[in-house]
PDB file of N, CA, C, O and CB in Angstrom:
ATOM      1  N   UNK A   1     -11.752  28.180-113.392  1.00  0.00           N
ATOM      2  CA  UNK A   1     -10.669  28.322-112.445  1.00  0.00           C
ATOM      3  C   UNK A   1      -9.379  28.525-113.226  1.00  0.00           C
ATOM      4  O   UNK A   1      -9.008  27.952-114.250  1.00  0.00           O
ATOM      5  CB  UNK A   1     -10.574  27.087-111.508  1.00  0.00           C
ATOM      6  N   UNK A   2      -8.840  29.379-112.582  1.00  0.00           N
ATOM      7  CA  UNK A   2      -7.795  29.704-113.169  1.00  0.00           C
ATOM      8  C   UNK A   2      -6.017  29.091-113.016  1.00  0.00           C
ATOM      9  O   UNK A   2      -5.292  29.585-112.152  1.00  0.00           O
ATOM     10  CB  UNK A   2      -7.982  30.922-112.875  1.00  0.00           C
ATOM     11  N   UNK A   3      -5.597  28.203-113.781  1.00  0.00           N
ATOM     12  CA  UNK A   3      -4.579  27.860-113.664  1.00  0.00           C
ATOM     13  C   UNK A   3      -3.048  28.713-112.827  1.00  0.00           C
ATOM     14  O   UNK A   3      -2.542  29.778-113.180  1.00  0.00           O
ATOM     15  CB  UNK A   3      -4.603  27.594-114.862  1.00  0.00           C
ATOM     16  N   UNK A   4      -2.617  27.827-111.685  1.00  0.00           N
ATOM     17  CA  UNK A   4      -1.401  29.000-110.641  1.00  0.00           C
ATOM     18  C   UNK A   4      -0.797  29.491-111.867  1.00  0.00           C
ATOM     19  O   UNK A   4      -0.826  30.717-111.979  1.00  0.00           O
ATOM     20  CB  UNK A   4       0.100  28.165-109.321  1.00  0.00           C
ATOM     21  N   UNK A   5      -0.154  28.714-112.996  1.00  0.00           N
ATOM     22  CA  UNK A   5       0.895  29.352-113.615  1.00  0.00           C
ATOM     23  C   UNK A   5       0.575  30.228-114.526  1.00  0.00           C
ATOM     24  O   UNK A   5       1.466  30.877-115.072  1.00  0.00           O
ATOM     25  CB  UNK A   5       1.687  28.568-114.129  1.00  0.00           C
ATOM     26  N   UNK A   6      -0.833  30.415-114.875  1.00  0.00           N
ATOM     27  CA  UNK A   6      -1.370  31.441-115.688  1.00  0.00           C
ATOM     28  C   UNK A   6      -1.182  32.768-114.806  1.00  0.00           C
ATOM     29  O   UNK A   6      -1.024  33.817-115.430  1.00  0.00           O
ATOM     30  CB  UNK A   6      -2.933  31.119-116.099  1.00  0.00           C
ATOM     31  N   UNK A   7      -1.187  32.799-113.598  1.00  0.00           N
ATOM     32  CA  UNK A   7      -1.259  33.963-112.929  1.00  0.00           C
ATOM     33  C   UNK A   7      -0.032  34.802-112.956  1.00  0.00           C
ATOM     34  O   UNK A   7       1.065  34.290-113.178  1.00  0.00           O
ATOM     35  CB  UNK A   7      -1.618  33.693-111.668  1.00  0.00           C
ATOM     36  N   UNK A   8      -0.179  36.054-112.740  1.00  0.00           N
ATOM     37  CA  UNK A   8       0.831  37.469-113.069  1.00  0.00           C
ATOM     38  C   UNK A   8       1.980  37.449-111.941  1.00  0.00           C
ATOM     39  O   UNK A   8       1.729  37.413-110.737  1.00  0.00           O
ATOM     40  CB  UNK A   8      -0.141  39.168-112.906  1.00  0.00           C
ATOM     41  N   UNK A   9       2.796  37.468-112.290  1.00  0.00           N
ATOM     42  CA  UNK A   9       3.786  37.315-111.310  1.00  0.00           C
ATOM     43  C   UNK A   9       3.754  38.062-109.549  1.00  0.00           C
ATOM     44  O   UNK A   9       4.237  37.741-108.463  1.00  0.00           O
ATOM     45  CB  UNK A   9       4.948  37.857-112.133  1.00  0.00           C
ATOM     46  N   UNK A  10       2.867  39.229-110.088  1.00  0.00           N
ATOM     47  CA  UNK A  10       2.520  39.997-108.302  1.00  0.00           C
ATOM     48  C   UNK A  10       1.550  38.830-107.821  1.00  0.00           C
ATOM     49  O   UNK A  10       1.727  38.337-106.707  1.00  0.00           O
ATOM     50  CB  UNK A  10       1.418  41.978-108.218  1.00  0.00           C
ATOM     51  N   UNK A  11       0.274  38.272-108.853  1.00  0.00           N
ATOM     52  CA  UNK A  11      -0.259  37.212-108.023  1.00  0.00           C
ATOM     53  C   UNK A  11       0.504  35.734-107.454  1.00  0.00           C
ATOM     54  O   UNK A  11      -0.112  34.900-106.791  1.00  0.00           O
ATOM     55  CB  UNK A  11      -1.337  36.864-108.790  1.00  0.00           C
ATOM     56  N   UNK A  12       1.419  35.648-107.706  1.00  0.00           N
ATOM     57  CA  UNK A  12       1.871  34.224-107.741  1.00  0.00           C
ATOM     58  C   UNK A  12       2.651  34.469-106.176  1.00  0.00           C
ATOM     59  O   UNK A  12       3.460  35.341-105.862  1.00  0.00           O
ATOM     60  CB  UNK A  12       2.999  33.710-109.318  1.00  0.00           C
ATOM     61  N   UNK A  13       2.178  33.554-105.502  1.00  0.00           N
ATOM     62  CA  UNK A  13       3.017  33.424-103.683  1.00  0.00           C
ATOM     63  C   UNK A  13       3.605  32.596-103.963  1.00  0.00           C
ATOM     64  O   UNK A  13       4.815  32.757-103.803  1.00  0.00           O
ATOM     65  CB  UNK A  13       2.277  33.038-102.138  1.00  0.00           C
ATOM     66  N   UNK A  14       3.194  31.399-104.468  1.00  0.00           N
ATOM     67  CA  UNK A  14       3.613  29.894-104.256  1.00  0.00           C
ATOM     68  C   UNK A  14       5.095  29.930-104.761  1.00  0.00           C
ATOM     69  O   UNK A  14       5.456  30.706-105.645  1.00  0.00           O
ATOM     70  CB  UNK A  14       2.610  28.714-105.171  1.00  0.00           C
ATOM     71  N   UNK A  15       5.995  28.970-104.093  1.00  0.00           N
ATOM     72  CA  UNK A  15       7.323  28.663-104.530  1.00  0.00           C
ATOM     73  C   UNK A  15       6.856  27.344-105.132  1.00  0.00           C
ATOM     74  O   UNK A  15       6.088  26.575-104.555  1.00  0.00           O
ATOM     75  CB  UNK A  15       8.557  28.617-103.349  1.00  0.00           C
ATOM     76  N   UNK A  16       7.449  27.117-106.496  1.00  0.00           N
ATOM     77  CA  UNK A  16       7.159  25.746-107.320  1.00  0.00           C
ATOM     78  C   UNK A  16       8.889  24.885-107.249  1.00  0.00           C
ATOM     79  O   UNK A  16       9.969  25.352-106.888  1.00  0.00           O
ATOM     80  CB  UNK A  16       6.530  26.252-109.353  1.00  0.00           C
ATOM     81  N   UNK A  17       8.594  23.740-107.667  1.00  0.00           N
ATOM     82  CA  UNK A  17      10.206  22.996-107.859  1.00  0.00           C
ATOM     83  C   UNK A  17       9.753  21.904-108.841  1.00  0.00           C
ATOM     84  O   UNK A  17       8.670  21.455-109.217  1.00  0.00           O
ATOM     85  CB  UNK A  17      11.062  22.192-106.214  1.00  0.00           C
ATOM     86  N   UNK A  18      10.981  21.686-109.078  1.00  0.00           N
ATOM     87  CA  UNK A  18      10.593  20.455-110.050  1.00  0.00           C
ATOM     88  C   UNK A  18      10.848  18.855-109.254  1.00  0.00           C
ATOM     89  O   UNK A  18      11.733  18.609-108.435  1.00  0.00           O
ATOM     90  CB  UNK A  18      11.712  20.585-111.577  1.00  0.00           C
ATOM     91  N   UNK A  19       9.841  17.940-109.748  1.00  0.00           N
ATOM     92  CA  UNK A  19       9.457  16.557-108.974  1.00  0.00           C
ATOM     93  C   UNK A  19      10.424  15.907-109.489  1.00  0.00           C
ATOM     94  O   UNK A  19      10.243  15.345-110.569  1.00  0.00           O
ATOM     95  CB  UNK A  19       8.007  15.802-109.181  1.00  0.00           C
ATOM     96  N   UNK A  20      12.081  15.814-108.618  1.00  0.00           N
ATOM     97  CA  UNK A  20      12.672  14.784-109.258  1.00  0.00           C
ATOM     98  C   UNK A  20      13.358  15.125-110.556  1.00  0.00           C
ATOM     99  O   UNK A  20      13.857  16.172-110.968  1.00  0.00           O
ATOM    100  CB  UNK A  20      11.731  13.822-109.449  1.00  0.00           C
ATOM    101  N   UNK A  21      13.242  14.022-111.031  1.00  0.00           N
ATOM    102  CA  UNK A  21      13.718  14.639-112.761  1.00  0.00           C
ATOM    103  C   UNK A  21      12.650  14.132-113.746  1.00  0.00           C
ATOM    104  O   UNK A  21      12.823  13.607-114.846  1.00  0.00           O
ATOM    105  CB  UNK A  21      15.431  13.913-113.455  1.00  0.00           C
ATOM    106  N   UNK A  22      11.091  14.512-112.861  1.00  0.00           N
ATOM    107  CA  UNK A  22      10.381  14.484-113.860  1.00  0.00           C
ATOM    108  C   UNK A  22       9.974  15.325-115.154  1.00  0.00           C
ATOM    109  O   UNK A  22       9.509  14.952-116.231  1.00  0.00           O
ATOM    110  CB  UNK A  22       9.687  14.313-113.373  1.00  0.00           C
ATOM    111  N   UNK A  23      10.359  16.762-114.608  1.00  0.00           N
ATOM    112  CA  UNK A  23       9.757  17.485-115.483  1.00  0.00           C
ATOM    113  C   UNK A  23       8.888  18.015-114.890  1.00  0.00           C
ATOM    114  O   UNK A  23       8.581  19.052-115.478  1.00  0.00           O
ATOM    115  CB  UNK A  23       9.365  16.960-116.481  1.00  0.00           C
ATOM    116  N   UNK A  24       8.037  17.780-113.603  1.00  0.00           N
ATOM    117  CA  UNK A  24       6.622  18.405-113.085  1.00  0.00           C
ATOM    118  C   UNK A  24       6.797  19.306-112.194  1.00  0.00           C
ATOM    119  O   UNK A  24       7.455  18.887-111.242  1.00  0.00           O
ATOM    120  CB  UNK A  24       5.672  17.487-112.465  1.00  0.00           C
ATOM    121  N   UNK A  25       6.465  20.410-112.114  1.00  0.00           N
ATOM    122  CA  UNK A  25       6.653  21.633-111.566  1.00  0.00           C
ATOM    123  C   UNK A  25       5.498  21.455-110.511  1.00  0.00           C
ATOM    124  O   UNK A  25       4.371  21.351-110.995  1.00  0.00           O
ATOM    125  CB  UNK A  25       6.574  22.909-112.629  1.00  0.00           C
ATOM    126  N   UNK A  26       5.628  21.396-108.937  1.00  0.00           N
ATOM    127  CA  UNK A  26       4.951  21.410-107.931  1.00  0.00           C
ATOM    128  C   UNK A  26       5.280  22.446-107.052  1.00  0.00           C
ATOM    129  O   UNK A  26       6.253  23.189-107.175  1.00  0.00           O
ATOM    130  CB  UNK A  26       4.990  20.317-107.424  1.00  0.00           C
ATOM    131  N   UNK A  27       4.288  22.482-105.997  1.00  0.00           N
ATOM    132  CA  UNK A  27       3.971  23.831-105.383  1.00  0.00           C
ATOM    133  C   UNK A  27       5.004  23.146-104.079  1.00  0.00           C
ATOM    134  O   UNK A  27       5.052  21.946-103.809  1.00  0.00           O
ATOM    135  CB  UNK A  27       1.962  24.358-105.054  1.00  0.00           C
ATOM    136  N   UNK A  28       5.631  24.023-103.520  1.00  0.00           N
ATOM    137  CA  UNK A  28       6.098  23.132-102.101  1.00  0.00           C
ATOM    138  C   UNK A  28       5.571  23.248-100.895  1.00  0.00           C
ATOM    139  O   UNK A  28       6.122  23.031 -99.816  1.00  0.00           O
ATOM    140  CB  UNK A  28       7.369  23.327-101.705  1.00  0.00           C
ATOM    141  N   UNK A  29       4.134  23.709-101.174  1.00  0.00           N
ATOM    142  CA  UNK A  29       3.169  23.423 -99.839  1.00  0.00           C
ATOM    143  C   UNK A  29       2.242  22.074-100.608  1.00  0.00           C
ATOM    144  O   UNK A  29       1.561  22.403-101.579  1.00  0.00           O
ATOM    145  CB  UNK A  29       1.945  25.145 -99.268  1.00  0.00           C
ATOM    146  N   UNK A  30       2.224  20.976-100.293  1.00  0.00           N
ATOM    147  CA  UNK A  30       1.046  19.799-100.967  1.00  0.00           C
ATOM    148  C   UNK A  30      -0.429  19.747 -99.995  1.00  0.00           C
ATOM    149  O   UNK A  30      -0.464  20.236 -98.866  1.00  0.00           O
ATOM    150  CB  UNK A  30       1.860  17.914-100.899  1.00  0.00           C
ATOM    151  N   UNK A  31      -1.121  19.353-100.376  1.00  0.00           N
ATOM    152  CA  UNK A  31      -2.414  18.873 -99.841  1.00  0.00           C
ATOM    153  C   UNK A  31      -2.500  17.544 -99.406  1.00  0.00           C
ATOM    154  O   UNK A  31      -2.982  16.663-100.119  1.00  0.00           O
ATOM    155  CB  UNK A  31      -3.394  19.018-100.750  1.00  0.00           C
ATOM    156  N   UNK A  32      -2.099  17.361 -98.372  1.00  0.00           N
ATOM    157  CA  UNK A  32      -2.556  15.420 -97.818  1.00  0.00           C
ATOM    158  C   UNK A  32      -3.775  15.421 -97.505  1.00  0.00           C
ATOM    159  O   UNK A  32      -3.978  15.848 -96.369  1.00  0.00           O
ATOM    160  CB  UNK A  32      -1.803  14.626 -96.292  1.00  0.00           C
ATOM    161  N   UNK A  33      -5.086  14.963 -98.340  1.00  0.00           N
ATOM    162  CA  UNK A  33      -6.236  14.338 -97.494  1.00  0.00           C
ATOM    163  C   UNK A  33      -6.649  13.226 -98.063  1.00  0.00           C
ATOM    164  O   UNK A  33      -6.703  13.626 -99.226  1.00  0.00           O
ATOM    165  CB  UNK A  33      -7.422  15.170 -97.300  1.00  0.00           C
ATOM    166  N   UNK A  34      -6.981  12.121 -98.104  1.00  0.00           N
ATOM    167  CA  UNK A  34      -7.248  10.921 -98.462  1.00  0.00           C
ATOM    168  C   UNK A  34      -9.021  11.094 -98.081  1.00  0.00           C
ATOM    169  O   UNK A  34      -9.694  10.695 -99.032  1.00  0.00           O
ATOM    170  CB  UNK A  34      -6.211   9.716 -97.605  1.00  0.00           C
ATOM    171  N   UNK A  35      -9.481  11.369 -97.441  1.00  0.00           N
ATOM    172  CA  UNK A  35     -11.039  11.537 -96.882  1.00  0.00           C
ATOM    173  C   UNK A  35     -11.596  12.322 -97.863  1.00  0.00           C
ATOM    174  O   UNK A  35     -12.822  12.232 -97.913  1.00  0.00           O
ATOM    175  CB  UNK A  35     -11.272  12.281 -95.376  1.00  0.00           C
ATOM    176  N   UNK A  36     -11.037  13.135 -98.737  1.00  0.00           N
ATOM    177  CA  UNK A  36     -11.816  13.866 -99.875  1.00  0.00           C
ATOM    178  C   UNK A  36     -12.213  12.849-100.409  1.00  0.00           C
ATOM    179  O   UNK A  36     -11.711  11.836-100.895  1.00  0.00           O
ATOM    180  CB  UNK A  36     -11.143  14.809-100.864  1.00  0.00           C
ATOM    181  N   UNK A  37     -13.495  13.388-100.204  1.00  0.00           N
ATOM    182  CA  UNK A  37     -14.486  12.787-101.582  1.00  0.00           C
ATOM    183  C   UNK A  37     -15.242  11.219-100.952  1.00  0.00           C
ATOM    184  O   UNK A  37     -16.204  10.704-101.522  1.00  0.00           O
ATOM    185  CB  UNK A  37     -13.160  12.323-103.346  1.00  0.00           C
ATOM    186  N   UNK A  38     -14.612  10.647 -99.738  1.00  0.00           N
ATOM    187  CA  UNK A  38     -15.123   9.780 -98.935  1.00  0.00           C
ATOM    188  C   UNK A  38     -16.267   9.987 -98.085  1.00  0.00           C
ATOM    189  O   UNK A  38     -16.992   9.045 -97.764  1.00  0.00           O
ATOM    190  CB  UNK A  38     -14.267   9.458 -98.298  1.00  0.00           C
ATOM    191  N   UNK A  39     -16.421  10.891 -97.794  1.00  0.00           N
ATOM    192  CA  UNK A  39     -17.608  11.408 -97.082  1.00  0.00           C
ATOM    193  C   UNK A  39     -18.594  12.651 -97.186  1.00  0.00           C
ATOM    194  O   UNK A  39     -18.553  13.715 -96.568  1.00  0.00           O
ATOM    195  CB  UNK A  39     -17.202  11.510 -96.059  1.00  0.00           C
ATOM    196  N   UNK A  40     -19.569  12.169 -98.231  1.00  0.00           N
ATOM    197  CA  UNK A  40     -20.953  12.912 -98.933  1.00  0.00           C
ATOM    198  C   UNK A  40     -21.092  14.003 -98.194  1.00  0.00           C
ATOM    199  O   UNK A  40     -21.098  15.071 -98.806  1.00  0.00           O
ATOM    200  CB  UNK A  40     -22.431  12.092 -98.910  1.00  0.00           C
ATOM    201  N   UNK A  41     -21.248  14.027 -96.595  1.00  0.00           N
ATOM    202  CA  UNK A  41     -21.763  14.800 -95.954  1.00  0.00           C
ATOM    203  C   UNK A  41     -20.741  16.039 -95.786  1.00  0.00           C
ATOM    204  O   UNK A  41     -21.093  17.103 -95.276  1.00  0.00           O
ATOM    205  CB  UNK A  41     -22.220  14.137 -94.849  1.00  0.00           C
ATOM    206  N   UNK A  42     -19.881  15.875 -96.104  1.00  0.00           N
ATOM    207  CA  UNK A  42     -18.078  17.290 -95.895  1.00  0.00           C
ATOM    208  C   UNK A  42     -18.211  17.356 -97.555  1.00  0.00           C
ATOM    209  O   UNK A  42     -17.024  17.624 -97.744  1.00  0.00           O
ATOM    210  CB  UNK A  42     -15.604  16.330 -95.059  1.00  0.00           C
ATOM    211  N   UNK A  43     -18.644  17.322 -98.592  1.00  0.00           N
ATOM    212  CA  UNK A  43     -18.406  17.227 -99.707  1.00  0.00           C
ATOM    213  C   UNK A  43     -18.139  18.910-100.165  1.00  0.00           C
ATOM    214  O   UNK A  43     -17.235  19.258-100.925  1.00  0.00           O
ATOM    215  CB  UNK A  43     -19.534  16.372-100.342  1.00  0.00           C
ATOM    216  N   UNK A  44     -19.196  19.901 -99.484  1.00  0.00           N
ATOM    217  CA  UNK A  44     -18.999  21.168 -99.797  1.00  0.00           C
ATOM    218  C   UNK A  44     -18.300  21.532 -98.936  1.00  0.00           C
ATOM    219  O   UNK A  44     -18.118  22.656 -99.405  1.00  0.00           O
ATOM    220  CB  UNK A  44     -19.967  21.918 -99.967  1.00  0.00           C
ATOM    221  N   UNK A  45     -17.587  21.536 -97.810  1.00  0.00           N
ATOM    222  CA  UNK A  45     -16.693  21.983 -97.254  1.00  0.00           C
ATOM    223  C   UNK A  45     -15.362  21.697 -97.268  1.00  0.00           C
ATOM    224  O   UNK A  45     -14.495  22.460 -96.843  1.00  0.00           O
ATOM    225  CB  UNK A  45     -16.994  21.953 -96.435  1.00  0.00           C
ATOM    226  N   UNK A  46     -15.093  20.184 -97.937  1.00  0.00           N
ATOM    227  CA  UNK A  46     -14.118  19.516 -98.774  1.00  0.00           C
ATOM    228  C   UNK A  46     -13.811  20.652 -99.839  1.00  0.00           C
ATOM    229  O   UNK A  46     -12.699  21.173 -99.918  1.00  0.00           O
ATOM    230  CB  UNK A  46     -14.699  18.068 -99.438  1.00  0.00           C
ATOM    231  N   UNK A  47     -14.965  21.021-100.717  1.00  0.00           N
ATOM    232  CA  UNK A  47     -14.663  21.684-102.085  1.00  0.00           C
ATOM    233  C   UNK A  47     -13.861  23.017-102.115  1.00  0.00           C
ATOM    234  O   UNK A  47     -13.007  23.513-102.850  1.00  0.00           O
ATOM    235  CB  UNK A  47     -15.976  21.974-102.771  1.00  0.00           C
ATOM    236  N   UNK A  48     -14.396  23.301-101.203  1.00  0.00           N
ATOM    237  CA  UNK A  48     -13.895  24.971-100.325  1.00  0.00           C
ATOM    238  C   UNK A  48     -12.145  25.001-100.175  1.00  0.00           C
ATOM    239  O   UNK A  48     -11.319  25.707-100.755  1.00  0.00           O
ATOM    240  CB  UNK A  48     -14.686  25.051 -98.215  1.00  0.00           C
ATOM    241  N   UNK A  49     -12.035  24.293 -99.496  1.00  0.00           N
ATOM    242  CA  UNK A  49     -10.879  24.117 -99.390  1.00  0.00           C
ATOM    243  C   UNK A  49      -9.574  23.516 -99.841  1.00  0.00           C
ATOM    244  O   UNK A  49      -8.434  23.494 -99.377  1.00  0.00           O
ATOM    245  CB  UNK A  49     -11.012  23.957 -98.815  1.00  0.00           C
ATOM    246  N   UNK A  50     -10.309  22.916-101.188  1.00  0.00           N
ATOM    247  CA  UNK A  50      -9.370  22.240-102.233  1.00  0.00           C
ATOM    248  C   UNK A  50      -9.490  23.616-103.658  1.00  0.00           C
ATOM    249  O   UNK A  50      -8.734  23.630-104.630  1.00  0.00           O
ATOM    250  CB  UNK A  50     -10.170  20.260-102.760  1.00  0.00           C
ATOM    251  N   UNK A  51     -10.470  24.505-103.441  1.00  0.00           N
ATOM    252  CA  UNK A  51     -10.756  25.678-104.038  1.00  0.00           C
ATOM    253  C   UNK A  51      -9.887  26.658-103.426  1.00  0.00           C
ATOM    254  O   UNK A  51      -8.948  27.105-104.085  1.00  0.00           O
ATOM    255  CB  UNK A  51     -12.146  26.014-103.950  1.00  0.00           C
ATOM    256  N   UNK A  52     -10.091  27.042-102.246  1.00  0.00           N
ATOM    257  CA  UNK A  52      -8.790  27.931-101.846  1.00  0.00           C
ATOM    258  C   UNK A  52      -7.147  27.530-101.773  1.00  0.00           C
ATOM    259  O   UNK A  52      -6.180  28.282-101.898  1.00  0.00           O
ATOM    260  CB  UNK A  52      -9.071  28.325-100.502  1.00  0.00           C
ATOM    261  N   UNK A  53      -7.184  26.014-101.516  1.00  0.00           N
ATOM    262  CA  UNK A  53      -5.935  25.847-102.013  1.00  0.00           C
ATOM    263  C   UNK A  53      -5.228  25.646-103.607  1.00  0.00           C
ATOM    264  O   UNK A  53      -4.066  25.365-103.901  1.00  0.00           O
ATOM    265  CB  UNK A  53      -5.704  24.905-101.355  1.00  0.00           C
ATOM    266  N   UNK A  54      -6.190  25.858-104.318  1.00  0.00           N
ATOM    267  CA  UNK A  54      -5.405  25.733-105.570  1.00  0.00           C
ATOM    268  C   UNK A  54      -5.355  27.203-106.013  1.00  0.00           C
ATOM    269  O   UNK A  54      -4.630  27.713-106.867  1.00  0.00           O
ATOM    270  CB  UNK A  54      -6.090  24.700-106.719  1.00  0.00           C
ATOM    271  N   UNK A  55      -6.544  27.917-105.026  1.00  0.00           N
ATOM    272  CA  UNK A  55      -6.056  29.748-105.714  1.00  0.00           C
ATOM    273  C   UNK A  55      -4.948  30.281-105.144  1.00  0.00           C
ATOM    274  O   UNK A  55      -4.485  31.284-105.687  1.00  0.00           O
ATOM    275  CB  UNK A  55      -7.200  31.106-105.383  1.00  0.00           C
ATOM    276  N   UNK A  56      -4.265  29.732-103.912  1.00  0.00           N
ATOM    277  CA  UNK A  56      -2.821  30.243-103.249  1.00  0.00           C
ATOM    278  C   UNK A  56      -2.043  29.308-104.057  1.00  0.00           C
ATOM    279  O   UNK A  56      -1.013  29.054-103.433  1.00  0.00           O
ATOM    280  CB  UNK A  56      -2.542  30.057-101.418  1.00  0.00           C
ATOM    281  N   UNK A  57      -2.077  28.731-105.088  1.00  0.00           N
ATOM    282  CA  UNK A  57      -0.832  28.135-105.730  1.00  0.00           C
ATOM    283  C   UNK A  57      -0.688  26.739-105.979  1.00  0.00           C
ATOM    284  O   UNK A  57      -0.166  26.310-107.008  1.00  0.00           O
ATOM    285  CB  UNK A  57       0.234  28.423-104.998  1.00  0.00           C
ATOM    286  N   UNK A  58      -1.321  25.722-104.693  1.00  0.00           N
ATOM    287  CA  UNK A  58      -1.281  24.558-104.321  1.00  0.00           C
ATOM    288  C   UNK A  58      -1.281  23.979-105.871  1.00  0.00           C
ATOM    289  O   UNK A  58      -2.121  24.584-106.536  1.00  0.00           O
ATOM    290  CB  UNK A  58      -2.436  24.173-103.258  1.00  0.00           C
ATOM    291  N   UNK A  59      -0.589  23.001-106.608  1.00  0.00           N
ATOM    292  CA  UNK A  59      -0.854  22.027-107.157  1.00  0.00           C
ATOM    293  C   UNK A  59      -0.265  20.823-106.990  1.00  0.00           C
ATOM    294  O   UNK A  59      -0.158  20.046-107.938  1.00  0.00           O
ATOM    295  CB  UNK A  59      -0.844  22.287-108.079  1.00  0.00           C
ATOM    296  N   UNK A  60       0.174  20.537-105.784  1.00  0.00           N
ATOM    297  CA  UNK A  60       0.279  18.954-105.427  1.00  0.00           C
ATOM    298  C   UNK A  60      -0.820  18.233-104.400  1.00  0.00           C
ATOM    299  O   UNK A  60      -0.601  18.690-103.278  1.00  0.00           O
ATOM    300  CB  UNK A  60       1.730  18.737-104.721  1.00  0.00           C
ATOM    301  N   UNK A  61      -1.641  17.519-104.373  1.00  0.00           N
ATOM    302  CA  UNK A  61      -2.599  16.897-103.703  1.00  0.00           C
ATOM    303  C   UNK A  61      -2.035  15.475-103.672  1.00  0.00           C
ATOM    304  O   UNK A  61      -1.776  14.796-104.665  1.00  0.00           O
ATOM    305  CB  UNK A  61      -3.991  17.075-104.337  1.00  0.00           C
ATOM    306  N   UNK A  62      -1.927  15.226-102.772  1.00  0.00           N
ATOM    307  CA  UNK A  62      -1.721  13.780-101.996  1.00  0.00           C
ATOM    308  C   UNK A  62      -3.114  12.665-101.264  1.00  0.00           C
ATOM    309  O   UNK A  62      -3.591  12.745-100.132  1.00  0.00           O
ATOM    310  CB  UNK A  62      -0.740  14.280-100.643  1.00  0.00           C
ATOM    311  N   UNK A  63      -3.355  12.026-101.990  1.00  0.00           N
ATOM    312  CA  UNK A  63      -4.577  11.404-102.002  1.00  0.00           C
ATOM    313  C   UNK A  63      -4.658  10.194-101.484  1.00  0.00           C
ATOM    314  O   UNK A  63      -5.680   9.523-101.625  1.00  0.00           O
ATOM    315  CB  UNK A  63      -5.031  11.336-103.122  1.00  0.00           C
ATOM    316  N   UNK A  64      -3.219   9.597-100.582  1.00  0.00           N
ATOM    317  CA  UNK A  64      -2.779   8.279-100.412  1.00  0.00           C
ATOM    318  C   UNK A  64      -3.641   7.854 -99.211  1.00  0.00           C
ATOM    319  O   UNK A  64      -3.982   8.723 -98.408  1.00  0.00           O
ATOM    320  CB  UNK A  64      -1.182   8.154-100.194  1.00  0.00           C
ATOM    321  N   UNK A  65      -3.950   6.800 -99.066  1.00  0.00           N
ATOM    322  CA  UNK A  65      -5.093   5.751 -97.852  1.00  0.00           C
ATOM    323  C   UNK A  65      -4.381   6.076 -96.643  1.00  0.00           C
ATOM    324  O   UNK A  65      -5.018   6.272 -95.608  1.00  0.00           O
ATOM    325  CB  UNK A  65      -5.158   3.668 -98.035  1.00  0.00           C
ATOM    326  N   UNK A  66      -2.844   6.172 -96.672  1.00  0.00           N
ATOM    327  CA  UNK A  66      -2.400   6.509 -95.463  1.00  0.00           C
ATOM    328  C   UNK A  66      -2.866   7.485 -94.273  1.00  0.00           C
ATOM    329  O   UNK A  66      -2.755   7.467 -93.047  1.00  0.00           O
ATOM    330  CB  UNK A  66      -1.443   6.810 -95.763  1.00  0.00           C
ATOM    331  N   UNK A  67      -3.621   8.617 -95.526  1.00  0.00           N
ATOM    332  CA  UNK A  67      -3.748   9.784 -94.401  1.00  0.00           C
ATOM    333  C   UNK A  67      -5.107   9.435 -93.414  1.00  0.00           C
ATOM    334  O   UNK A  67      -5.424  10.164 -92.474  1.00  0.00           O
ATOM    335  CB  UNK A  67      -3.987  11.453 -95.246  1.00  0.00           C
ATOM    336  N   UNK A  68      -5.728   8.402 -93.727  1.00  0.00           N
ATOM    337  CA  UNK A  68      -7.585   7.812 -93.419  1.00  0.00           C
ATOM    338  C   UNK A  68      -6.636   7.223 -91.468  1.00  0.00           C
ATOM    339  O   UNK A  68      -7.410   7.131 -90.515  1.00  0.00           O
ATOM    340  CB  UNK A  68      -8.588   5.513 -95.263  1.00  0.00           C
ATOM    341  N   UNK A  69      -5.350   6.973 -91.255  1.00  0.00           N
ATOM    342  CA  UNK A  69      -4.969   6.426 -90.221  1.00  0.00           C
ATOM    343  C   UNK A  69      -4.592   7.099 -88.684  1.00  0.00           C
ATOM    344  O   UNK A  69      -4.308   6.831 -87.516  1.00  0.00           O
ATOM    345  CB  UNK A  69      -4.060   5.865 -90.736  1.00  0.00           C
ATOM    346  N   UNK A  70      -4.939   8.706 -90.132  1.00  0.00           N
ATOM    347  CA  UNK A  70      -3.951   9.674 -88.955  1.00  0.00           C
ATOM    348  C   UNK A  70      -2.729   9.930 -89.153  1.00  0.00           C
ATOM    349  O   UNK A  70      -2.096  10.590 -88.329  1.00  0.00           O
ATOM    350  CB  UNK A  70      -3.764   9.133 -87.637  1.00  0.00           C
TER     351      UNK A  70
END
């Protein structure tokens, strides 16, 4: 898989920013799912879609228990 920032500038959609004054360059669309990887049976349809979101750019994933509430 190919890293967003390796990609050629016609490929690149994503708008990135930096986190704060960390230094970390994030995508400003994120991924909230906390259920990845919680349930065996979505595991390949989980993958799919953590696969297409990192080929449109995505590299922030949000993984917090919060999202399991709704």
């Amino acid at each position: 898989m190919q890293e967003p920032s390796q990609r050629s500038k016609e490929e690149q959609k994503m708008i990135y920013r930096y986190l704060g004054n960390t230094g970390l360059k994030v995508s400003v669309i994120g991924f909230g799912n906390w259920l990845t990887g919680h349930d065996p049976k979505a595991l390949e349809e989980q993958t799919k879609i953590i696969q297409y979101c990192w080929e449109q750019g995505v590299n922030f994933f949000d993984t917090a228990e919060i999202y399991g509430f709704g």
